[in-house]
Structures are given as structure tokens and as C-alpha cells.
C-alpha positions as CSV (number, residue, x, y, z in Angstrom):
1,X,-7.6,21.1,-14.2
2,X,-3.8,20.4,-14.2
3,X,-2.7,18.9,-11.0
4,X,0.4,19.9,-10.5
5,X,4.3,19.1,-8.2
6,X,5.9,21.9,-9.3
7,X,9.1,22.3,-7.4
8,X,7.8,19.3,-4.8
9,X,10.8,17.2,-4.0
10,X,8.6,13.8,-3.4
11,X,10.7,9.9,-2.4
12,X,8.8,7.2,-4.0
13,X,10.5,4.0,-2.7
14,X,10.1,0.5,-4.6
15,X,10.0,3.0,-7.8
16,X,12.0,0.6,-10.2
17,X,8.9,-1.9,-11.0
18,X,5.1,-2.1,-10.0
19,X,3.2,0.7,-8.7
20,X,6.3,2.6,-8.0
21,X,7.0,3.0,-11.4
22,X,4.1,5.1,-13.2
23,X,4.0,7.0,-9.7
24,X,7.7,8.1,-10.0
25,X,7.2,8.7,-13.8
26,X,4.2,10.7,-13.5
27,X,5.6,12.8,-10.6
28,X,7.9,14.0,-13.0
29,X,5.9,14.5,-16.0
30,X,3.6,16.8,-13.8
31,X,6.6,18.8,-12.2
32,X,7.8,16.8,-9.1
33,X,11.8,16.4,-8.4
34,X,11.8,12.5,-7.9
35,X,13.9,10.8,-5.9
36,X,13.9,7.5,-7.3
37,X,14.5,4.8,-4.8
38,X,14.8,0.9,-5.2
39,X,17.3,-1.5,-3.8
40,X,16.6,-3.6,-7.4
41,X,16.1,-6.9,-5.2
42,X,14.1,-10.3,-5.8
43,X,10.1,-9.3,-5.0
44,X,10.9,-11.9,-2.0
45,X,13.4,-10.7,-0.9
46,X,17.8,-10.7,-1.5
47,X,19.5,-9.2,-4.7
48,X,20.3,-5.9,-5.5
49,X,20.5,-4.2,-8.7
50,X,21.2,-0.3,-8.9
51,X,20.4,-0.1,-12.2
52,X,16.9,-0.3,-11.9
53,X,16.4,3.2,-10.1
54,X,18.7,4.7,-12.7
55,X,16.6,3.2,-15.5
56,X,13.6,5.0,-14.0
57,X,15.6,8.3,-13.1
58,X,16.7,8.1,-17.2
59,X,12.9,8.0,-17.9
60,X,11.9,10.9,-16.0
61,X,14.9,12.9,-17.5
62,X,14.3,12.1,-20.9
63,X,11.0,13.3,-20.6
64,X,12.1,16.4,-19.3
65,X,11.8,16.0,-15.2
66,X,14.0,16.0,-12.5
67,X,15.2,13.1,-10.5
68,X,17.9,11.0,-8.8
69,X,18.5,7.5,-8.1
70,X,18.9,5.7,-5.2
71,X,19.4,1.6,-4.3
72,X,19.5,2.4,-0.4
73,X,17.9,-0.3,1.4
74,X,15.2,1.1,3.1
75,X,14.9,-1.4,5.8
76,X,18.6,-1.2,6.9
77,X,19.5,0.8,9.9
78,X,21.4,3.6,8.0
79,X,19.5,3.2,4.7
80,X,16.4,5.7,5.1
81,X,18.4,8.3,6.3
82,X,21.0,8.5,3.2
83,X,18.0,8.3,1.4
84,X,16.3,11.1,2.9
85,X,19.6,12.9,2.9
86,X,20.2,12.3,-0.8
87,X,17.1,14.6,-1.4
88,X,18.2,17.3,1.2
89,X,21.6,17.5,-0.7
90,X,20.3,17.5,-4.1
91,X,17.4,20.0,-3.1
92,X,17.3,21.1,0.0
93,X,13.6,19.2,1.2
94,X,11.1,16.6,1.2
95,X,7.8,17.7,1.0
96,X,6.2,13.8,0.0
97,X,6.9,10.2,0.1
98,X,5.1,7.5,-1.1
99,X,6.7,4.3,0.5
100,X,5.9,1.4,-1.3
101,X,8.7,-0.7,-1.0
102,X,7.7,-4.4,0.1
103,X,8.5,-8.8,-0.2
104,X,6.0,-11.2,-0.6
105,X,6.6,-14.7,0.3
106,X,3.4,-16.8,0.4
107,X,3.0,-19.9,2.7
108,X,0.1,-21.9,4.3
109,X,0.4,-21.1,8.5
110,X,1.6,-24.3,9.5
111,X,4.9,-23.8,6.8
112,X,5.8,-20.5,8.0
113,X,9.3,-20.2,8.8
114,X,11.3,-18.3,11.4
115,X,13.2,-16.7,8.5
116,X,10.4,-15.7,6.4
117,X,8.4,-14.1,9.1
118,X,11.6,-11.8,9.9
119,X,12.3,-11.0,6.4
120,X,8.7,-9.5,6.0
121,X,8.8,-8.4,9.1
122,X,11.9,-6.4,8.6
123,X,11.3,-5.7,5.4
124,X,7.4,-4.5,5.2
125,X,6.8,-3.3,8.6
126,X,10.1,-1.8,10.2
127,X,10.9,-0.3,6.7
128,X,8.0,1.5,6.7
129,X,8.8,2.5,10.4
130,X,12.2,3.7,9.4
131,X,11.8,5.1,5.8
132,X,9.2,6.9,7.4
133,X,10.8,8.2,11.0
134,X,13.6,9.7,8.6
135,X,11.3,11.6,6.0
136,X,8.6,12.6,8.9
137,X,12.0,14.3,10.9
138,X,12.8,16.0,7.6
139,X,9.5,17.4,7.3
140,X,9.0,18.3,11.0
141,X,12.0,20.4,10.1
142,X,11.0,22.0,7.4
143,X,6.9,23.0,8.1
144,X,5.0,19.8,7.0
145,X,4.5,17.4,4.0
146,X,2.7,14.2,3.3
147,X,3.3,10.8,3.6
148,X,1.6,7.5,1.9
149,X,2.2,4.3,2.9
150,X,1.0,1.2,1.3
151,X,-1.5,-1.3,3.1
152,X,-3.2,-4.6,1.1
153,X,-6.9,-6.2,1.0
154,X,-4.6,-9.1,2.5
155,X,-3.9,-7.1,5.4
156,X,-7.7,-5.8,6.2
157,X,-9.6,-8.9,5.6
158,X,-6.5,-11.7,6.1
159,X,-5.8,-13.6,3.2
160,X,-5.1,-17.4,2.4
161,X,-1.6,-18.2,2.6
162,X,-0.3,-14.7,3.5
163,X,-0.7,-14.6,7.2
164,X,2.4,-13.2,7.7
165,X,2.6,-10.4,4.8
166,X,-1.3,-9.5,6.0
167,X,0.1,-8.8,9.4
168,X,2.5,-6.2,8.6
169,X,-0.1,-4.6,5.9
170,X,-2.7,-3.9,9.0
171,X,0.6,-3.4,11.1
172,X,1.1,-0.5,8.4
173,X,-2.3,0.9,9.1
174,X,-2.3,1.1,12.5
175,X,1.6,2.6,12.4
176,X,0.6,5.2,9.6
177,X,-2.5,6.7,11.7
178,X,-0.7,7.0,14.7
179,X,2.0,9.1,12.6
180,X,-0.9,11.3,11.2
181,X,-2.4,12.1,14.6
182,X,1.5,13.4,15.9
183,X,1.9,15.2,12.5
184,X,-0.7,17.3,13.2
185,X,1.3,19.5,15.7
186,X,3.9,20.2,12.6
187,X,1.9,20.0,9.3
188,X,2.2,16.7,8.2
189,X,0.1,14.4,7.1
190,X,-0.2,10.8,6.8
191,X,-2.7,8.4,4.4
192,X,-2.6,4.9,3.4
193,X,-3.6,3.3,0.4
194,X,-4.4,-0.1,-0.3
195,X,-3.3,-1.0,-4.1
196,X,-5.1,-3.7,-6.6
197,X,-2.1,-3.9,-9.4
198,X,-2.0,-7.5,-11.1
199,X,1.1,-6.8,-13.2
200,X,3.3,-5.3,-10.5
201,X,6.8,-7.0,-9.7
202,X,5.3,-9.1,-6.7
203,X,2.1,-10.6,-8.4
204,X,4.2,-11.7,-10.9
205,X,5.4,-13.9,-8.8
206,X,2.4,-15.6,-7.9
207,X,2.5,-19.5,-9.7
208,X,-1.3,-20.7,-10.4
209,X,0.0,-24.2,-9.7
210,X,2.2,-24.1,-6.8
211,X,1.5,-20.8,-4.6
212,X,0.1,-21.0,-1.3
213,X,-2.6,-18.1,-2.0
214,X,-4.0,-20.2,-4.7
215,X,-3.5,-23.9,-3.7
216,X,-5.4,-25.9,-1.0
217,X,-8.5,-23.4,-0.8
218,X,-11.6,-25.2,1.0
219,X,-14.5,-25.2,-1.1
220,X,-15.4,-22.1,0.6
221,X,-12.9,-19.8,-0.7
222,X,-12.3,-21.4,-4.0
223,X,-11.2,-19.0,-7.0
224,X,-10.0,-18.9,-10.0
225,X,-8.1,-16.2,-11.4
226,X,-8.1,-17.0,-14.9
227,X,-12.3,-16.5,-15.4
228,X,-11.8,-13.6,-13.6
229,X,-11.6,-11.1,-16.9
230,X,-11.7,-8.2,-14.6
231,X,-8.2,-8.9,-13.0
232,X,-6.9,-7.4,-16.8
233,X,-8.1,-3.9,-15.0
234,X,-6.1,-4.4,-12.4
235,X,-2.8,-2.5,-13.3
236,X,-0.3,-0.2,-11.5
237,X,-1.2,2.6,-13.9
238,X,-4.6,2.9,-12.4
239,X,-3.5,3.4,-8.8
240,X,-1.5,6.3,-9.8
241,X,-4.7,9.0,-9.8
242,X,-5.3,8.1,-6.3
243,X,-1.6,8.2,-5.3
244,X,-0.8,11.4,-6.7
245,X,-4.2,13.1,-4.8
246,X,-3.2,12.1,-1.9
247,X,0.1,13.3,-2.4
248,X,-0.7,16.9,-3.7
249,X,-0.1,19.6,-1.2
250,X,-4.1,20.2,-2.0
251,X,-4.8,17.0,0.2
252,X,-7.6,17.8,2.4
253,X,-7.5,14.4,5.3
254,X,-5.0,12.4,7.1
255,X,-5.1,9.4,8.7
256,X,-7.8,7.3,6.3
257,X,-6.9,4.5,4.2
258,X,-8.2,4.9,0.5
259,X,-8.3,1.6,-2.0
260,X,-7.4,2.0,-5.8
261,X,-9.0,-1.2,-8.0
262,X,-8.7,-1.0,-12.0
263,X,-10.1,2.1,-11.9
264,X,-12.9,2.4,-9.2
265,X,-11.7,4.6,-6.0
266,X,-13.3,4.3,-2.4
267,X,-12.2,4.6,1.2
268,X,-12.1,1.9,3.9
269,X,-13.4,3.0,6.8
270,X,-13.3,1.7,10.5
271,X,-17.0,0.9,12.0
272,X,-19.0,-1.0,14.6
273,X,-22.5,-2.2,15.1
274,X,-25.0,-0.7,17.7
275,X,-23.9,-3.1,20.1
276,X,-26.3,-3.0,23.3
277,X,-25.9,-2.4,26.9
278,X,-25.3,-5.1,29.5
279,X,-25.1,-3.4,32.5
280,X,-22.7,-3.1,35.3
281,X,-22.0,-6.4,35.8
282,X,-22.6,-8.1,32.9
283,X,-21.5,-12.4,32.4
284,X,-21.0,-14.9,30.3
285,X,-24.7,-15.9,29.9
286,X,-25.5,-12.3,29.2
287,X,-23.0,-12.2,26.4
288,X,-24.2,-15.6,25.0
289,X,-28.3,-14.5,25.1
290,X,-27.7,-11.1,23.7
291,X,-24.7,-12.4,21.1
292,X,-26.7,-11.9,17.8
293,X,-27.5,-7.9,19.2
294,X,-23.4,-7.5,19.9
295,X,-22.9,-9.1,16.6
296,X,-25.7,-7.2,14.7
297,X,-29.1,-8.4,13.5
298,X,-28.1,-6.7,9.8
299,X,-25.6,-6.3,7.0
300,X,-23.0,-3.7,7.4
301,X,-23.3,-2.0,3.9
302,X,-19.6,-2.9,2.2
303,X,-18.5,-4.7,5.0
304,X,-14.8,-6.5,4.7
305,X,-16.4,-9.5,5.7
306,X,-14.3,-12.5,3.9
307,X,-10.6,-13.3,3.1
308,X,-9.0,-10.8,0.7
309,X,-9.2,-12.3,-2.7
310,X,-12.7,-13.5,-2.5
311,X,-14.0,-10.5,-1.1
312,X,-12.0,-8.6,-3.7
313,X,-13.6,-10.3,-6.6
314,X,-16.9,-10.4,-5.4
315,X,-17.2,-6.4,-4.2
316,X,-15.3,-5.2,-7.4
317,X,-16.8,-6.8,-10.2
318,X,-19.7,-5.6,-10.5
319,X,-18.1,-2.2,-10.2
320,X,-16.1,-2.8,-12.6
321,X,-18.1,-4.7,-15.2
322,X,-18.9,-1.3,-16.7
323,X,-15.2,-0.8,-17.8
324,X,-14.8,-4.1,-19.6
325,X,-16.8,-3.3,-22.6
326,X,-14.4,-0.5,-22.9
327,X,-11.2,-2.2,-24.6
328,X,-9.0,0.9,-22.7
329,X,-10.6,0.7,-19.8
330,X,-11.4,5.3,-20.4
């Protein structure tokens, strides 16, 4: 089976580094027209460098695909429409985006700045919000497409020192779902996915001796990346698959969140326990005797049930373990 984007006009925002890059690269080798976006700034935020997108846009050609560049910034007010209309111009549609465009800046709570939590704020959440708004009106337009947005283990279980980057990754969620139940009425439809890539542009940032998600740990949630062999898995390249399905005009669901970890593929799913019944006027002492029945007497199979990188460790490795003793990973 050859999945294939034949004549697909598909955005892929943050393309220039990360997972961006083998998505926008493999959207062309498989038939896609790629608009190449990326404003070429810092992973935290500031800079700009409009080379990057052409660089990728090169790639594509040279390999025989189709693309364009573009350094819009997607969180600015006019930046998500040029971008959207760059594609109309050059083809006439948008029938994907996969918008992954984000800044990381990692602090411990108490050190979190005014500044930085706008910066993510503007940048993670209300980019998403407007890259999105412009490409879902474009598609509304023109009969339906898809749309991808990228959420984070940091944002579904909270992570150590990324309180405020965890907030707009579950903001993401929450933002992307409602878009998929409205998309409905015109075709559209709308997934998340939550990425595992160790050597994208804003892990490399991560310092082992000074970052907040690795420094000042209780004992509790005390890691070590460097034993962890199974973090060599973790690369953009193998998020790709999973991105591309849900991209495919053969994609069967909307509104689910999907995770994509060095090679092993699963779907994050919303639940509760059985709860019980209080009756009609229920109080404080009710809640308190029946608490371990509201809580649940048993393990939720798979549950999301510590901070990010811990969890992630412990649920993927032994899922993984399999791959390692294959040097490539196949």
C-alpha cells in the first residue's frame, strides 16, 4: 500500500526543524503540495530567519515535490491569514494542516514570569487558535479538510518545571475538539497528536545541569535521562507515520488525541471510574466515607497517573525494549 497526497495542498507550520521537518519532507515525497512555514526563530522564542523554510522548500523540490516557503509568524494578528492565503494563491486550497509551531521556556512555578507566561501563551495557544481559525475558514469554504494540532505528555499529565507550556498543550486539546465537533457541519476534521521527538529543535534546548525539568526533582520524580537508552528511539522521524494517517483524506475519526513514541502508536483516551451514587442531598461526610468508591477501589489500565517524564519512561519502556536490539529501530 502506497499512501498517498496527491494534489493535497497541506500547511505544516514549525516545518524548518523538529518534527516539522520529515513531515513536510515526506508530504512531498508522497505527492503533497507543501506549504512550508517557519518564522526561523529561537525554540524560546524571538529571532527570525527566512531561510530555514526555504531550505526545506529546496529539499522537497530537489526531490521532485512541490512547495513554497513561508516565515509568517503564525501567532501575529495578520500572520495566519497571509499564510493560508499564500496556499490559496499558489493553489487555489488547503485541504490539511498540521500545526506544530511552538516555544518552550522551562521554569520551577514560583520563577515564572509575567513575560514568559504571555510568550507561551501567545505563542502555543492563541497560535494555534489563529493558524487554525484561518485554515478551518478556508476549508469551510471549500467542502472540508483536516486539521492536526500538536498536544505534549507535559500537557496531560503536568510536568516538572513546565507548568506553563503544559497549560497551553491541554489548552490545545480542549480548543482542537471543540473545532472537530463544529467541523462536522462542513467536512472537517480535527485530531491531536501528542509527539515523543528527543532531537527536535526544542529538546535540544534542554541543559542536563541547569533546566528546570531536570533540576530540583524530589526523590519522587527523580530521572535520569542519560540511562534511559530508549530516549535514542525517540526521534521526529518516527512521529511522521502517525502524522501523515491522520492527515490522509482516508482518516476515519476526529476529535481524539493519538501519541507517537519511538515507534510505538496508541490513543489517549478520556475516562472515569464507576463512581457511586450519593443521593439527593449528598454532604461532606458522605463524600469523605464513600471517597475511596469516587476515587476507585482499582487501577485504571494505562492510566496517565504521574508527571509527564516519569510516566513516559516508565509506560514506554517496556514497549519499546523490543526495538533496541534492533540497531535501526525496523
Amino acid at each position: 500500500m502506497d499512501t498517498r497526497f496527491d494534489g493535497d495542498v497541506v500547511i505544516v507550520t514549525g516545518a524548518a526543524g523538529g518534527i516539522g521537518r520529515p513531515q513536510a519532507a515526506e508530504l512531498g515525497r508522497r505527492g503533497a503540495r507543501v506549504v512550508v512555514n517557519d518564522l526561523g526563530g529561537s525554540p524560546r522564542g524571538g529571532g527570525s530567519d527566512p531561510t530555514m523554510a526555504s531550505a526545506v522548500v529546496d529539499e522537497i523540490s530537489s526531490a521532485g515535490g512541490e512547495a513554497v516557503a513561508s516565515a509568517e509568524d503564525i501567532a501575529s494578528a495578520d500572520g495566519p491569514r497571509l499564510l493560508v492565503e499564500r496556499a490559496l494563491d499558489t493553489w487555489g486550497r488547503v485541504d490539511a494542516v498540521v500545526h506544530n509551531a511552538a516555544i518552550l521556556r522551562d521554569a520551577h512555578f514560583e520563577n515564572v514570569c509575567d513575560t514568559d507566561y504571555d510568550d507561551i501563551m501567545h505563542v502555543n495557544l492563541r497560535g494555534t487558535f489563529r493558524t487554525v481559525q484561518a485554515v478551518y475558514r478556508a476549508m469551510k469554504d471549500r467542502g472540508g479538510g483536516r486539521i492536526l494540532t500538536v498536544t505534549s505528555a507535559s500537557g496531560l499529565c503536568g510536568a516538572f518545571g513546565q507548568s506553563v507550556y503544559a497549560a497551553t498543550k491541554m489548552g490545545v486539546i480542549g480548543l482542537t475538539r471543540s473545532i472537530a465537533w463544529e467541523g462536522m457541519r462542513f467536512g472537517i476534521k480535527a485530531n491531536v497528536i501528542a509527539p515523543a521527538a528527543f532531537d527536535s529543535r526544542l529538546y535540544a534546548e534542554l541543559n542536563p545541569d541547569g533546566d528546570a525539568v531536570l533540576t530540583g526533582r524530589p526523590p519522587e520524580l527523580d530521572v535520569s535521562l542519560e540511562a534511559a537508552e530508549l530516549l535514542g528511539l525517540y526521534t521526529a522521524s518516527r512521529v511522521t507515520p502517525l502524522a501523515l494517517a491522520l492527515l490522509h483524506s482516508s482518516c476515519p475519526v476526529t476529535a481524539e488525541v493519538y501519541s507517537a513514541t519511538g515507534g510505538y502508536f496508541t490513543r489517549f483516551v478520556l475516562s472515569h471510574t464507576e463512581g457511586t451514587l450519593l443521593g439527593l442531598e449528598p454532604t461532606v461526610d458522605d463524600v469523605v466515607a464513600h471517597f475511596g468508591e469516587i476515587r476507585g477501589e482499582g487501577a485504571v489500565p494505562n492510566e496517565l497517573d504521574g508527571e509527564a517524564l516519569v510516566w513516559g519512561l516508565r509506560s514506554f519502556a517496556p514497549r519499546l525494549n523490543p526495538l533496541l536490539a534492533t540497531p535501526t529501530g525496523g
